[in-house]
C-alpha positions in Angstrom: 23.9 -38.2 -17.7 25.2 -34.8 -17.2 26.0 -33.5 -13.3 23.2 -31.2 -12.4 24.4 -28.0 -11.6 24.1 -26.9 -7.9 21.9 -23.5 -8.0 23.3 -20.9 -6.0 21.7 -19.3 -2.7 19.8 -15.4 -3.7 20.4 -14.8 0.2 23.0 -12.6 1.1 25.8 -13.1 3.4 24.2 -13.9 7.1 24.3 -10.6 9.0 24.4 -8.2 6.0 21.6 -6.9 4.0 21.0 -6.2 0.2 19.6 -2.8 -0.3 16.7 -2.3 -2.8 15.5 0.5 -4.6 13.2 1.5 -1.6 15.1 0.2 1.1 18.4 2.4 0.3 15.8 5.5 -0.3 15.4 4.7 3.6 18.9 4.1 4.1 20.1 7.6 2.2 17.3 9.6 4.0 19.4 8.3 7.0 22.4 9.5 5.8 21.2 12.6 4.4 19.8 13.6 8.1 24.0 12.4 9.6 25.7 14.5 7.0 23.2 17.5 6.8 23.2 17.8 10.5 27.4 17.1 10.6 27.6 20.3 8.0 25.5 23.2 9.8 28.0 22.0 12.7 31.1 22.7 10.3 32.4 19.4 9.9 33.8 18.4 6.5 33.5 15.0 5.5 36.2 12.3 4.4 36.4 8.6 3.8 39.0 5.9 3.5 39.4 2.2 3.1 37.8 -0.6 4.0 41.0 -2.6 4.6 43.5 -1.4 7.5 46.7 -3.6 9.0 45.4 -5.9 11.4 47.9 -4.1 14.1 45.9 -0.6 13.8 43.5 -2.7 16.1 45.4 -4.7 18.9 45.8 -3.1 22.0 43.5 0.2 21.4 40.2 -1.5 20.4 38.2 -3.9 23.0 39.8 -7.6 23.1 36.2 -8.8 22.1 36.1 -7.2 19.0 39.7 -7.5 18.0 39.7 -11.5 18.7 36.6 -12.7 18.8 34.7 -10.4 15.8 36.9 -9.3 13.5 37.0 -10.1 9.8 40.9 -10.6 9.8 42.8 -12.7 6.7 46.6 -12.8 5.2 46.7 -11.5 1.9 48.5 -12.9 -1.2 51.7 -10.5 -0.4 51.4 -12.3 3.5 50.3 -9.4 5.1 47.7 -9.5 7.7 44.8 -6.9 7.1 41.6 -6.5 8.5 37.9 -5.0 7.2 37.8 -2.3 9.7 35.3 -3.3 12.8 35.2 0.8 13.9 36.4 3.7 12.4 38.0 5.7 15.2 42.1 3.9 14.8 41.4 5.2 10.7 41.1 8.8 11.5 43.4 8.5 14.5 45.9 7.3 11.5 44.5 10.3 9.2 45.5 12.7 11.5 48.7 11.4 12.8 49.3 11.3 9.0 49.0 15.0 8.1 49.4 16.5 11.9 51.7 19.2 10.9 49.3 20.8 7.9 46.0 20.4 9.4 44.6 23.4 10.3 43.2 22.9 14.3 40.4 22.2 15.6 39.8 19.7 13.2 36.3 18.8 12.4 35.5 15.6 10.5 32.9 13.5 10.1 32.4 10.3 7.7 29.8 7.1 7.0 31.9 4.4 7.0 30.4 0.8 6.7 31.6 -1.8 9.1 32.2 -4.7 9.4 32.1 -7.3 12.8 31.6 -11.3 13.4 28.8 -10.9 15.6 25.6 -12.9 16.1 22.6 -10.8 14.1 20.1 -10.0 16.1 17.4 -6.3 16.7 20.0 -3.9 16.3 22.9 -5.4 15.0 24.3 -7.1 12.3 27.8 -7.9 11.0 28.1 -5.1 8.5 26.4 -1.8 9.1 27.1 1.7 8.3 28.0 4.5 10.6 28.3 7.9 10.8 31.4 9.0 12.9 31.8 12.3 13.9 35.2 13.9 15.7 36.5 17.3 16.8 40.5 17.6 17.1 42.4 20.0 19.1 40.1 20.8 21.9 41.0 20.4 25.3 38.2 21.5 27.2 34.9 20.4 28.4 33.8 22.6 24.8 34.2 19.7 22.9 32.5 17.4 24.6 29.3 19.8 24.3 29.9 20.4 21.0 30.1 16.8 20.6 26.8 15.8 22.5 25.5 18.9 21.0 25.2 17.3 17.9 24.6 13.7 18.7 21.7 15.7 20.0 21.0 17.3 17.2 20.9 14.2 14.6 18.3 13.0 17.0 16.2 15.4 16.8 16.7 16.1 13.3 15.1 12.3 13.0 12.1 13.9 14.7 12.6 12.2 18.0 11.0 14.1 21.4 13.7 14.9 24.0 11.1 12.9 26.5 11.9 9.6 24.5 15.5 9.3 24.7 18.3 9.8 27.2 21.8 10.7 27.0 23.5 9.1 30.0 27.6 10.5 30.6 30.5 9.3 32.7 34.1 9.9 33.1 36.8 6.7 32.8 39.2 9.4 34.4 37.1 9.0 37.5 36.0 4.9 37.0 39.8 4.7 36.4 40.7 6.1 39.7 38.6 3.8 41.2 39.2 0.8 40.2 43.8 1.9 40.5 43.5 3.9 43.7 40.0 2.6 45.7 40.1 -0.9 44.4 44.1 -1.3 43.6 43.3 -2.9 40.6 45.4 -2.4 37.3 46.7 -4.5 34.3 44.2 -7.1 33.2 42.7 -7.3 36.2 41.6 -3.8 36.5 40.0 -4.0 32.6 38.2 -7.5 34.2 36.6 -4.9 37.0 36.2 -2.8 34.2 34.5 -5.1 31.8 32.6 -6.3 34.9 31.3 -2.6 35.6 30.1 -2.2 31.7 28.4 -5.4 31.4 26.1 -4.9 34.6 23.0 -3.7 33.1 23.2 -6.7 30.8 23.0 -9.2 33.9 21.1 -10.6 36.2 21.3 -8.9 40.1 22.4 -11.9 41.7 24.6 -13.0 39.1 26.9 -10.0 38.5 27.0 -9.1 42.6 28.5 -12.8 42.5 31.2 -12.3 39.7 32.0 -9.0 41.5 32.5 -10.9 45.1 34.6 -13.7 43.2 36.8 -11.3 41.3 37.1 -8.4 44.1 36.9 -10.1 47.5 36.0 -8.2 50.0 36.4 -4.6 48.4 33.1 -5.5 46.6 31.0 -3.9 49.1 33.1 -0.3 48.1 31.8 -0.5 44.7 28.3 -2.0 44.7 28.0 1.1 46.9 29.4 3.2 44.6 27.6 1.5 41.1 24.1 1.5 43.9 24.2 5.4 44.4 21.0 7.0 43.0 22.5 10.2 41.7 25.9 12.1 41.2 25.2 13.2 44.3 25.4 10.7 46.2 28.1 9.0 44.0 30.4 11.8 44.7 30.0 12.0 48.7 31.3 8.2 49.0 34.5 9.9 47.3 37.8 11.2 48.3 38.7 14.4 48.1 41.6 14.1 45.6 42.7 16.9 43.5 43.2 14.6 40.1 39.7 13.1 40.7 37.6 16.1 41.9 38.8 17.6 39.1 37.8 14.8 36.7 34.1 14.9 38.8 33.9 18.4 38.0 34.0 18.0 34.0 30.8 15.7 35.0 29.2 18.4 36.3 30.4 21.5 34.1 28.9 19.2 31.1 25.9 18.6 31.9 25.4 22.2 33.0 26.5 23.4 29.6 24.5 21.1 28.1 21.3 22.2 29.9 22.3 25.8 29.4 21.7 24.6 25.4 18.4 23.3 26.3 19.6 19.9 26.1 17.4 18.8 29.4 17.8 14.9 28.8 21.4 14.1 30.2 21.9 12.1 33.1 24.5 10.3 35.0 25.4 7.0 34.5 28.7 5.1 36.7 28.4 2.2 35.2 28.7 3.4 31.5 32.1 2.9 30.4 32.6 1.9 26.9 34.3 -0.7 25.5 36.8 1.0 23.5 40.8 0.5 25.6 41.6 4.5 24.2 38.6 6.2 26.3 40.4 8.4 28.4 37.7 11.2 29.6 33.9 11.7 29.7 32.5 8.9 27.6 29.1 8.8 26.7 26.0 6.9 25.0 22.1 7.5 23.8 19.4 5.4 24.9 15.8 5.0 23.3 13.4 4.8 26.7 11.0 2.6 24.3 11.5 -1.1 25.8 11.4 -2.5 21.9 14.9 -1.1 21.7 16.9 -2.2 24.7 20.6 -1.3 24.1 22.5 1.6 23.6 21.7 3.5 20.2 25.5 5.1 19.8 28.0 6.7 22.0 31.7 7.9 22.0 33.9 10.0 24.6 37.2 11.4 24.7 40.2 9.9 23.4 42.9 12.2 23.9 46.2 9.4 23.4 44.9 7.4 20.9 47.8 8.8 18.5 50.2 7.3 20.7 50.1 4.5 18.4 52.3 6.0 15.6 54.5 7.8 18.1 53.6 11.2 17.5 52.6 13.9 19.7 48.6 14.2 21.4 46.1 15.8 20.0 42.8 16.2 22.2 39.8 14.3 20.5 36.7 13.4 21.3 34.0 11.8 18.8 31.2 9.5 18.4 29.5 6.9 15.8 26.0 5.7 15.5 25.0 3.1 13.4 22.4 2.9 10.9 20.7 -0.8 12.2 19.7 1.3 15.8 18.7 4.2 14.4 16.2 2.4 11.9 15.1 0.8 14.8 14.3 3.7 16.8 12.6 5.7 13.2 10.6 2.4 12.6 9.6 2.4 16.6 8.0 6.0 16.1 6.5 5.6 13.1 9.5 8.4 11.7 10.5 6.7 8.8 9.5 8.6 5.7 6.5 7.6 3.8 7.2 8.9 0.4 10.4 9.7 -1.8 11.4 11.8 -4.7 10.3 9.7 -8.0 13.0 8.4 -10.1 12.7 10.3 -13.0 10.6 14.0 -14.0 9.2 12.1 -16.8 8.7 8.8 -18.7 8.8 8.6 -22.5 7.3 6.2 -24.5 7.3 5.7 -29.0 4.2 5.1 -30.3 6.9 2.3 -32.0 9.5 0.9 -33.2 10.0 3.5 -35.8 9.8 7.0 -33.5 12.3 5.2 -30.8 15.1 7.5 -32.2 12.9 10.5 -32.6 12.2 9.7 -28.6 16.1 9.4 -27.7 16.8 13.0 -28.9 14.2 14.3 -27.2 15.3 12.5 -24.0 19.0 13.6 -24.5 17.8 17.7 -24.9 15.5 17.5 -21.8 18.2 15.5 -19.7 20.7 18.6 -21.3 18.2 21.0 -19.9 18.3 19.1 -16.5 15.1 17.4 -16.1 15.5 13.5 -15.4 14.1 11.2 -18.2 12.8 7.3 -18.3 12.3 6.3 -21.7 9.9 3.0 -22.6 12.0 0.9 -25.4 8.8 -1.5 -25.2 6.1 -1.7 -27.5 2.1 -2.5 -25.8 -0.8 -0.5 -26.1 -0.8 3.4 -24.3 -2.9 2.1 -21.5 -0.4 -0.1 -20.3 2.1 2.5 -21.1 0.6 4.9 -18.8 0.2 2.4 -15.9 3.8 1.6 -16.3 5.1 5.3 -16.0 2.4 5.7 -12.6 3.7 2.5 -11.0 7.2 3.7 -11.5 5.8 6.8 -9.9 7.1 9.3 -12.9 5.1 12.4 -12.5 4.8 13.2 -16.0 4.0 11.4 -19.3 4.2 11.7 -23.0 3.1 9.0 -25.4 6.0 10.0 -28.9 4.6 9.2 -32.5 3.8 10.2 -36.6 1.6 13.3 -35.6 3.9 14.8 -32.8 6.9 14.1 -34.9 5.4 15.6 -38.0 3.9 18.5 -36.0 6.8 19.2 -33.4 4.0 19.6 -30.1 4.4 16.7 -27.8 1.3 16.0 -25.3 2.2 15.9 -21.4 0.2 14.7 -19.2 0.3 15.1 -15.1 -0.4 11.3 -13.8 -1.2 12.9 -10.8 -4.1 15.4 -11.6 -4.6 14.2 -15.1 -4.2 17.6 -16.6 -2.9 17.3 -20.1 -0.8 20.3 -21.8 0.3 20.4 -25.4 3.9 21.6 -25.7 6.4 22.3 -28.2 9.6 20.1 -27.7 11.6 23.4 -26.2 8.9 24.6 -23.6 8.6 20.7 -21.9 11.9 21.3 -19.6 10.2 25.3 -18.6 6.9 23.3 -18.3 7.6 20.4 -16.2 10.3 22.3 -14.0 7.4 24.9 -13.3 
């Protein structure tokens, strides 16, 4: 008896998605919105590959991600590469790369899919897309406008109201200070205090004031009163007054008022934001959807001015962001912003009476696709009826049923699926015709 052949799975990958027709109509319209938005902003796009050394990510991205998610093997020339888990270490290379002919400020953005071991769940997945978007060469707090500017922007591009999102800012200048100079932590055990501040909104009250006793003894109580205060306010009157760190406080505060003075009315202050990413080293920030169906942070990013350290070349000032497609669907889909309809695939849909006109179709097709219109063409035979119901389920505005008397007589019939209007045309005036 001959083995019976296994069958393989028609599921994808666990944590990645197979994109339809439809579904990457949704999925462009996303990107479209990224890039469109990027460009009236002046950004120029670029891309790269998927694979970078498996050293572009130790000791710059998060320890989570670089041991614990990463998609990291040993190719057959024993090198160890990795498919990249964030884009910001590529550019960082980009730049480093061609530092000395780059015209400055550099503005770049790119969609970039990812790819991370996580556990799929609402919002995330283990390969998503992402648009990142960076300015290089700006020292100032302009760049971090510009930046949230347009993080802004994409948002409301997307059609969300100012009223259902937040953009919450801090500094890890200022979180750094504290946890070095107020709580004398450094090394690992000031990123513990660090990961320990980050990871508060995800746990319980009881539970995180516990790890924070256990870990900081008695200089707990300094920064539960600190991560407690209401406002910046108040978070800045338990402060020093330290020239380094007043000065870091102040880009807090000259940011949000430049944002406001753009109408951007939606910022607030958040101490315990601090990103995950080891090459923050200024204002970092994220976007939050107030809608309780999406819990997490949408996107964020933040300065990283040192980031080039890593192939020993001189700084350059950066700050960027990336926001991933998986949130942002979530967020459209939330308020009903996803679009409802899509441009058809094709102008019109040709069919032959038969067999015998299928060539007399094809040349047809090939001088209206010359004359730019975009043309389906039905090989099949079947009666017209079914013909017609074909070309309106494929959603093809226009129709035109090909045989012996619009061969012989050179006039082809179109008909508008839509209002049912037919028009008799010579084969030269159905590009003017359908274009009109």
């Amino acid at each position: 008896m001959s083995e019976v052949k296994k069958r393989l799975s028609t599921e994808p990958y666990k944590g990645v998605r197979d994109f339809y027709p439809d579904d990457f109509a949704v999925e462009k319209y996303i990107f479209s919105v990224w890039s469109d938005t990027c460009r009236k902003f002046g950004y120029e796009e670029y891309t790269a590959s998927i694979l970078e050394p498996a050293e572009l990510y130790r000791g710059k991205t998060s320890d989570e991600i670089v041991n614990d998610q990463t998609y990291t093997f040993t190719d057959r020339g024993e090198r160890e590469v990795t498919l990249r888990p964030e884009m910001t270490p590529t550019v960082a290379r980009l730049i480093a790369a061609k530092r000395k002919t780059l015209y400055f400020p550099v503005r770049w953005f790119s969609l970039p899919n990812l790819f991370r071991y996580e556990r799929p769940q609402r919002g995330r997945l283990r390969e998503h897309y992402q648009l990142n978007a960076d300015i290089f060469g700006v020292a100032g707090i302009d760049a971090e406008t510009e930046i949230v500017s347009l993080a802004y922007e994409i948002m409301r591009s997307f059609g969300v109201a100012d009223g259902n999102f937040e953009i919450r800012i801090n500094s890890r200048k200022v979180m750094n200070y504290i946890i070095e100079h107020l709580l004398g932590q450094t090394g690992e055990e000031g990123k513990k205090t660090a990961q320990l501040i980050d990871r508060r909104a995800k746990m319980e009250k009881e539970v995180f004031e516990k790890a924070l006793s256990e870990h900081l003894k008695e200089k707990d109580t300094l920064l539960l009163t600190l991560l407690n205060s209401k406002n910046f306010e108040e978070f800045v009157s338990h402060l020093p007054k330290v020239p380094s760190l007043e000065e870091a406080l102040k880009e807090i505060d000259s940011l949000k008022a430049s944002l406001e003075a753009l109408g951007i009315m939606n910022v607030v202050f958040d101490q315990t934001l601090m990103r995950g990413f080891d090459y923050y080293s200024g204002i970092v920030f994220e976007v939050f959807d107030k809608n309780p169906a999406n819990p997490r942070s949408l996107f964020g990013g933040g300065r990283y001015d040192n980031l080039l350290d890593l192939f020993g070349v001189e700084k350059v000032p950066t700050v960027g962001f990336g926001m991933g497609d998986v949130t942002i669907h979530d967020v459209l889909e939330t308020y009903d912003l996803l679009p409802k309809k899509f441009p058809p695939p094709a102008d019109i849909y040709l069919s032959a009476f038969d067999a015998n006109f299928k060539g007399y179709v094809n040349d047809i097709a090939q001088n209206l696709r010359r004359a730019g219109v975009r043309v389906v063409v039905d090989y099949g035979a079947g009666k017209a009826g079914t013909k017609v119901a074909n070309a309106d389920r494929a959603r093809v505005p226009f129709f035109a049923l090909i045989g012996e008397a619009e061969k012989a007589s050179g006039h082809i019939k179109v008909k508008n699926l839509e209002t049912g209007k037919e028009a008799l045309l010579t084969e030269d005036k159905i590009a003017e015709y359908i274009k009109s």
